[in-house]
N, C-alpha and C positions, 0 to 999 in steps of 0.2 A: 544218277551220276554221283560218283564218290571221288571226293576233291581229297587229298591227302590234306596233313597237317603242315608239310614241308612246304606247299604251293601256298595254302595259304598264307605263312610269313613270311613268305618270299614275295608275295604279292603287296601284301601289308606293309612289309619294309622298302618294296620298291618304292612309294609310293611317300617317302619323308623325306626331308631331306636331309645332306648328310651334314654332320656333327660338327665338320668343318666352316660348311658354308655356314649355320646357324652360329657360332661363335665368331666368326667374323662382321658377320651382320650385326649380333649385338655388341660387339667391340667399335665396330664403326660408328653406328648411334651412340653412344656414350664417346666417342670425339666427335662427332655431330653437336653433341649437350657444350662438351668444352668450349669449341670455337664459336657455339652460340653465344655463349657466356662473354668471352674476349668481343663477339662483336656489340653485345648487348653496352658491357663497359664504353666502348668507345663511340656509340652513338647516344650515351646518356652522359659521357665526358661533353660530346660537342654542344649537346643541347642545352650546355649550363655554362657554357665557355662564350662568350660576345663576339670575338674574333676563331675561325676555326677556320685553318691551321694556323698559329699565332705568328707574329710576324718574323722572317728572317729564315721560314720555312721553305727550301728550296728543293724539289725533289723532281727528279730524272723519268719523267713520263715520258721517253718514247725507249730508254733503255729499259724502263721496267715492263713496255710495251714489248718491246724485240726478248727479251727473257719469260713475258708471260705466252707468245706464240710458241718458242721453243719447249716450255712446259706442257702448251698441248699438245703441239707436235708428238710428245712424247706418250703420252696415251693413245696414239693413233700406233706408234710404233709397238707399244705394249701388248694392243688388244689384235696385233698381225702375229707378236709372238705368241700368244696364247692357242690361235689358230693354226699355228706350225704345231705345238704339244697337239692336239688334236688331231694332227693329220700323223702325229709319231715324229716327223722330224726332227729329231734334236739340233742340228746342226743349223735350222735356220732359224727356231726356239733363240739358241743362244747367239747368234748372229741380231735377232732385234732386239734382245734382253742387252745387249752390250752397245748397241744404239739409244736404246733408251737410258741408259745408265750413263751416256755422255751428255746426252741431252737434259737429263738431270743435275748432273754435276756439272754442268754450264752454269746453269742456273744457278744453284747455289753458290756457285761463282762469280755470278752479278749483284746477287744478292748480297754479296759480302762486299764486294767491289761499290756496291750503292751505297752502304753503310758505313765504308769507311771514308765516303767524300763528303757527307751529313757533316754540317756542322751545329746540330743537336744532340742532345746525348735522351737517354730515357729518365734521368732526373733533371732535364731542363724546365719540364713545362709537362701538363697531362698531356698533349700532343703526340710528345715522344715518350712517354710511358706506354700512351697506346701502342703508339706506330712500331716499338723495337720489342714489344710483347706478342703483338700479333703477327710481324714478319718472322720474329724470331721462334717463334713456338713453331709457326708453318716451317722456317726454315728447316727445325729440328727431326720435323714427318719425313720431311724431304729425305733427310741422310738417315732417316729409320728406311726408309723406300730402299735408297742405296745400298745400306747393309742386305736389306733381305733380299734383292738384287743379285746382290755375293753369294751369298750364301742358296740361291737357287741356282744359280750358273754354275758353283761349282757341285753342287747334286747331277746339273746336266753333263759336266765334264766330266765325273769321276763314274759314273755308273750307267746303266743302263737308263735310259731317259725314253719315256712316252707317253702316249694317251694314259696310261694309268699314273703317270704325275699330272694330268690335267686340272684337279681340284684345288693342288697345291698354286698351281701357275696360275688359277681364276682368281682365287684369294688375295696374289698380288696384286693382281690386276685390279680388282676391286678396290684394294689401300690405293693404289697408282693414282685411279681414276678420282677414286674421293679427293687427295689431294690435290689434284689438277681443279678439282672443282670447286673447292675450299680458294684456293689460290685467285681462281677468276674472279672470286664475291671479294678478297680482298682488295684484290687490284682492282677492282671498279671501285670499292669504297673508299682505299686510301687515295688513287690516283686521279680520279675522276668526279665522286659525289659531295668531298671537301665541302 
């Protein structure tokens, strides 16, 4: 039996994956490294601090409860759209990309909203170094989310959109998910393990 050389690399290449998904994986590990780093700081601030969180520390545990369910909510909305790119439908693609992206920017909208009724600042005390470094960096994925949100909604508005933009759509989805997931280890560390 004689196998061309064409099948052969076409077999061989099926079978890696693509350039995409491997750039994004290692981009994600290395904010994986980051936000180890930021949680490392703030659980070797508390273990040297007597009182943690120092006193007059007042913070909105059921609001940052009701903005952490609407974070995940949003990965569920996410990973529905990715499944419309997959079936080709553009129009319901960007029907839960545009759910998700409110349910985003709620968020960051409490997020801002928790922060500006704080009566600590990030040079108060190592406390709030931690707390407005780690929310704040997280906040900042967030609205990195958002832009590339935009900026794929409108590739699905302006052009022909489908199964072959699927890799692009998994990739967000992937950033989407990490940060949703990133999110839940804060908000059980800041809000809950105190």
């Amino acid at each position: 039996m004689v196998t061309s050389t064409a099948a052969l690399t076409a077999a061989k290449t099926s079978r890696r994956p693509e350039l995409l998904t491997v750039g994004t994986v290692v981009w994600l590990a290395s904010e994986l490294m980051f936000f180890s780093g930021l949680f490392a700081a703030y659980f070797t601030l508390r273990a040297q601090s007597p009182v943690w969180p120092p006193p007059g520390v007042e913070l909105d545990t059921v609001a940052a409860t009701l903005a952490t369910i609407l974070l995940v909510a949003s990965s569920g909305t996410m990973q529905l759209g990715v499944k419309a790119v997959a079936r080709g439908d553009r129009t319901a693609y960007m029907r839960w990309l545009a759910v998700t992206f409110v349910l985003g920017a709620v968020f960051v909208l409490a997020q801002a909203r928790d922060w500006a009724r704080l009566h600590f600042s990030i040079g108060s005390h190592a406390y709030g170094s931690a707390f407005y470094l780690m929310t704040g960096f997280h906040g900042l994925h967030v609205i990195g989310g958002l832009l590339a949100m935009m900026v794929m909604g409108g590739r699905a508005a302006s052009r022909r959109f489908g199964a072959d933009d699927l890799p692009s759509a998994e990739m967000l989805s992937y950033y989407w998910h990490f940060v949703d997931i990133v999110w839940i280890g804060l908000w059980a560390t800041i809000f809950f393990i105190r």
